[in-house]
C-alpha positions as CSV (number, residue, x, y, z in Angstrom):
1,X,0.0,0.0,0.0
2,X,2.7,2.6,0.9
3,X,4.4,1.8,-2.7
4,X,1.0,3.1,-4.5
5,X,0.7,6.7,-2.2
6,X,3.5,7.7,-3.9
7,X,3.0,6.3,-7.1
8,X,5.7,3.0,-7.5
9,X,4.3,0.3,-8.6
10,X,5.7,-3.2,-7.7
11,X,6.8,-5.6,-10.6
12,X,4.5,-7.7,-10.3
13,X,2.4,-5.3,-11.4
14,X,4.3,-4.2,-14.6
15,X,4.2,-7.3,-16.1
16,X,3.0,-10.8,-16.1
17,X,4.5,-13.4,-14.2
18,X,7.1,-15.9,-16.0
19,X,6.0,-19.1,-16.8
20,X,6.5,-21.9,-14.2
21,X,5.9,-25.2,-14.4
22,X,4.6,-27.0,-11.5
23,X,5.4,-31.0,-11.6
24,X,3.2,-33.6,-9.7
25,X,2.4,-37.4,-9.7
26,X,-0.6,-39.0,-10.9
27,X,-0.8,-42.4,-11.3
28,X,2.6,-43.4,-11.5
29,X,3.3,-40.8,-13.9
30,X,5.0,-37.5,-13.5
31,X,2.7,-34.6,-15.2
32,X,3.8,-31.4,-15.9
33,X,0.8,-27.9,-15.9
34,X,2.2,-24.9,-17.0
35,X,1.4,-21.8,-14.7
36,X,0.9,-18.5,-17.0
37,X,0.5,-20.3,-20.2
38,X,0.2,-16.3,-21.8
39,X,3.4,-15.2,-21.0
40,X,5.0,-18.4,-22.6
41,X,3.7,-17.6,-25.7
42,X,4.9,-14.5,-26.2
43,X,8.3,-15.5,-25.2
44,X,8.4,-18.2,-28.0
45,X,7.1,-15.8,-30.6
46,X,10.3,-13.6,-29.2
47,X,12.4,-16.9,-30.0
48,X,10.5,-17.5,-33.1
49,X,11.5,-14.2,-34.5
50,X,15.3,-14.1,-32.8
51,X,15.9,-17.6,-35.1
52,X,14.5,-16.1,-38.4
53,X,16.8,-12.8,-37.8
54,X,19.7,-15.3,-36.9
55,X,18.6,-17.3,-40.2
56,X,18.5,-14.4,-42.1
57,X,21.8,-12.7,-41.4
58,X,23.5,-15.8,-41.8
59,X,21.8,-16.5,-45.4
60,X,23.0,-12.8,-46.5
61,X,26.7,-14.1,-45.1
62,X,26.9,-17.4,-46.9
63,X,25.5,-16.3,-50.4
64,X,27.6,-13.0,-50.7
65,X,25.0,-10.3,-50.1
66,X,26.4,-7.2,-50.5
67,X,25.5,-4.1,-48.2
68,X,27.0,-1.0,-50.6
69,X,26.3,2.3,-49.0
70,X,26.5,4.0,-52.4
71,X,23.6,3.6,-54.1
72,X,25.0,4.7,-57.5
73,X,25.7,2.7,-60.1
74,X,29.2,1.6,-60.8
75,X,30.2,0.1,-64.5
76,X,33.5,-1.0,-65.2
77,X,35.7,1.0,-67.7
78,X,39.0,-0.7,-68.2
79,X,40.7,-3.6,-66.3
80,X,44.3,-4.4,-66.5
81,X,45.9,-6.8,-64.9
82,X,49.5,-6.8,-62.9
83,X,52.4,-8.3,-65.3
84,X,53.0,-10.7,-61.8
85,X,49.3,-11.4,-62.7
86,X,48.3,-10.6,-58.7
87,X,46.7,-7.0,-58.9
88,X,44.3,-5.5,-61.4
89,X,44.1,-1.7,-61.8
90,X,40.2,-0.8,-62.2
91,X,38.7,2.2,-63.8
92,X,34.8,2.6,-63.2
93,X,32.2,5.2,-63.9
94,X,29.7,6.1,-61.6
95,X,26.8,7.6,-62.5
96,X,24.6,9.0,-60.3
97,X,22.2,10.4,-62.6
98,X,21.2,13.5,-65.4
99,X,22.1,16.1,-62.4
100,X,25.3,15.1,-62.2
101,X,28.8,14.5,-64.0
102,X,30.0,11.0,-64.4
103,X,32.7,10.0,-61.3
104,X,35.3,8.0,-62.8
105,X,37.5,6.2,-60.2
106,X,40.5,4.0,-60.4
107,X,41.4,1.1,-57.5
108,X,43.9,-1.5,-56.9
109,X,42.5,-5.0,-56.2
110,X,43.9,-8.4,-56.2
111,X,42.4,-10.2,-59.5
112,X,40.2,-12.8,-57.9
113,X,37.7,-10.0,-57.7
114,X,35.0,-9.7,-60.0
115,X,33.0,-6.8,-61.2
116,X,32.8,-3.3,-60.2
117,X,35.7,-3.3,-57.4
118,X,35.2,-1.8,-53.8
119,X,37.8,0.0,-52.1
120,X,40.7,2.2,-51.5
121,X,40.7,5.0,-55.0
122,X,44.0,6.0,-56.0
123,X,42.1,8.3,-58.6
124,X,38.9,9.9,-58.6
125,X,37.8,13.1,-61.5
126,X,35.0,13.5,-63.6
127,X,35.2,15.2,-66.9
128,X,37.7,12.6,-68.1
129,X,38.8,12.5,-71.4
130,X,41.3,9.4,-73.0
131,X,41.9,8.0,-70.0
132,X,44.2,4.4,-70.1
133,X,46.1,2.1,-67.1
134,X,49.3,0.9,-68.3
135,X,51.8,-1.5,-65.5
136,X,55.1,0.1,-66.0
137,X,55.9,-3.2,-63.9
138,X,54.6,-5.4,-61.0
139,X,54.1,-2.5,-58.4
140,X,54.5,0.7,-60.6
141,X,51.1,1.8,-62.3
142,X,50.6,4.7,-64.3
143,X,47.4,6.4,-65.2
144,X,47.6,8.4,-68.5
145,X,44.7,10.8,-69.5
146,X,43.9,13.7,-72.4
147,X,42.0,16.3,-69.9
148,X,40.5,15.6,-66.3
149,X,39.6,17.5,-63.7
150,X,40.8,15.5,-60.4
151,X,39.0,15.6,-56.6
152,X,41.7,12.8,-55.5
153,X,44.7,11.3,-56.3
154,X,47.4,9.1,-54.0
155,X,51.0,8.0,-55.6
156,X,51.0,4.6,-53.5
157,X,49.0,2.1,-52.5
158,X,49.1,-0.6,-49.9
159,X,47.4,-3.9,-49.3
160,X,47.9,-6.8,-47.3
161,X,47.0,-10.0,-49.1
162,X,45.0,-12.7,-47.8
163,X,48.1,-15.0,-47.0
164,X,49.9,-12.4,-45.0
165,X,51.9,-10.8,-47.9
166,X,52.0,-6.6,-48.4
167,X,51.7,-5.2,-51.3
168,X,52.8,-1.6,-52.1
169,X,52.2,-0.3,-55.8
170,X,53.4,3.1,-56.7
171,X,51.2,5.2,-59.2
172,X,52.2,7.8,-61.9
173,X,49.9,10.6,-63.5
174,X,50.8,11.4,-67.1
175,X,48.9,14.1,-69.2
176,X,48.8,13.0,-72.8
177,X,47.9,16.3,-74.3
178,X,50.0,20.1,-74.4
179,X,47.2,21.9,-73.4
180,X,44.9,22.5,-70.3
181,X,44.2,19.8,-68.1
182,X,40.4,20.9,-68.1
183,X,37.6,21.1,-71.1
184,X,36.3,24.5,-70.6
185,X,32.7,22.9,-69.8
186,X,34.7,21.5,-66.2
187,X,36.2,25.1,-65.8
188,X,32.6,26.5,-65.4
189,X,33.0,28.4,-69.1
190,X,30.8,26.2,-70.6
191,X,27.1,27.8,-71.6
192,X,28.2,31.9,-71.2
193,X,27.5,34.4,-73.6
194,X,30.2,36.3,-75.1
195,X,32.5,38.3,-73.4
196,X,32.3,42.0,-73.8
């Protein structure tokens, strides 16, 4: 009574008691009742459901689901492979639709993987123009291009393999043409009227 006056209430009051099972003798035979059959239910619909989200994540682990934050699409450009034949040098386009330019991205992965790669970008510009990856040997990789404008770039990259072994590739810009780097349309001078 004093736990009501200033509003507490007990437990047992909060929620329903846990199932118990009381065991007796009848005939010979021991027979179990169940006390609170409720409450039991709802803790196997709790199990029920804790199984399927175990089932599921496990499913999604086995079969290779992917769980890509980026939601735009990626397509693969050009793929060369390592003359060691270990790494490939990736370039992909991303497009993330008519509002935007297309992001083209180069990455180093080791060449079991297939498709558009994930991970680390040595390169990443839009606006690109005659791009090409050529291995200048087994860790030097050089990245050629006619105009770009470029948001990232990194002269190494680094990778440990699955069997324990580093891998450190160093990568080269080259600019194939004399003039600007950037097509007047990546400058912002695309679409002005004349100048006075």
């Amino acid at each position: 009574m004093a736990l009501y006056q200033y509003g507490i209430a007990t437990i047992k009051h909060l929620r329903p008691a846990a199932p118990t099972i009381n065991a007796k003798l009848q005939k010979g035979k021991l027979v179990y009742k169940l006390k609170n059959p409720k409450s039991c239910a709802i803790g196997r619909s709790v199990l029920v459901l804790l199984v399927l989200v175990v089932l599921c994540v496990a499913f999604c682990a086995l079969s290779g689901c992917e769980t890509d934050p980026d939601p735009c699409p990626k397509k693969e450009v050009i793929r060369k492979t390592s003359p060691d034949g270990r790494l490939a040098a990736i370039l992909q386009a991303r497009d993330c639709g008519k509002f935007t330019t297309i992001d083209y991205q180069v990455l180093i992965n080791e060449t079991g993987q297939k498709g558009p790669g994930h991970g680390f970008f040595v390169f990443q510009a839009d606006y690109l123009e005659g791009a090409e990856l050529t291995w200048l040997s087994s860790r030097l990789l050089e990245i050629s291009y006619q105009k770009a404008r470029i948001f990232r770039f990194t002269n190494i990259w680094r990778a440990e393999s699955k069997t324990g072994k580093t891998y450190v590739v160093e990568v080269r810009l080259k600019q194939l043409s004399d003039g600007a780097a950037l097509t007047p349309q990546a400058r912002g001078e695309a679409g002005q009227g004349k100048k006075r």
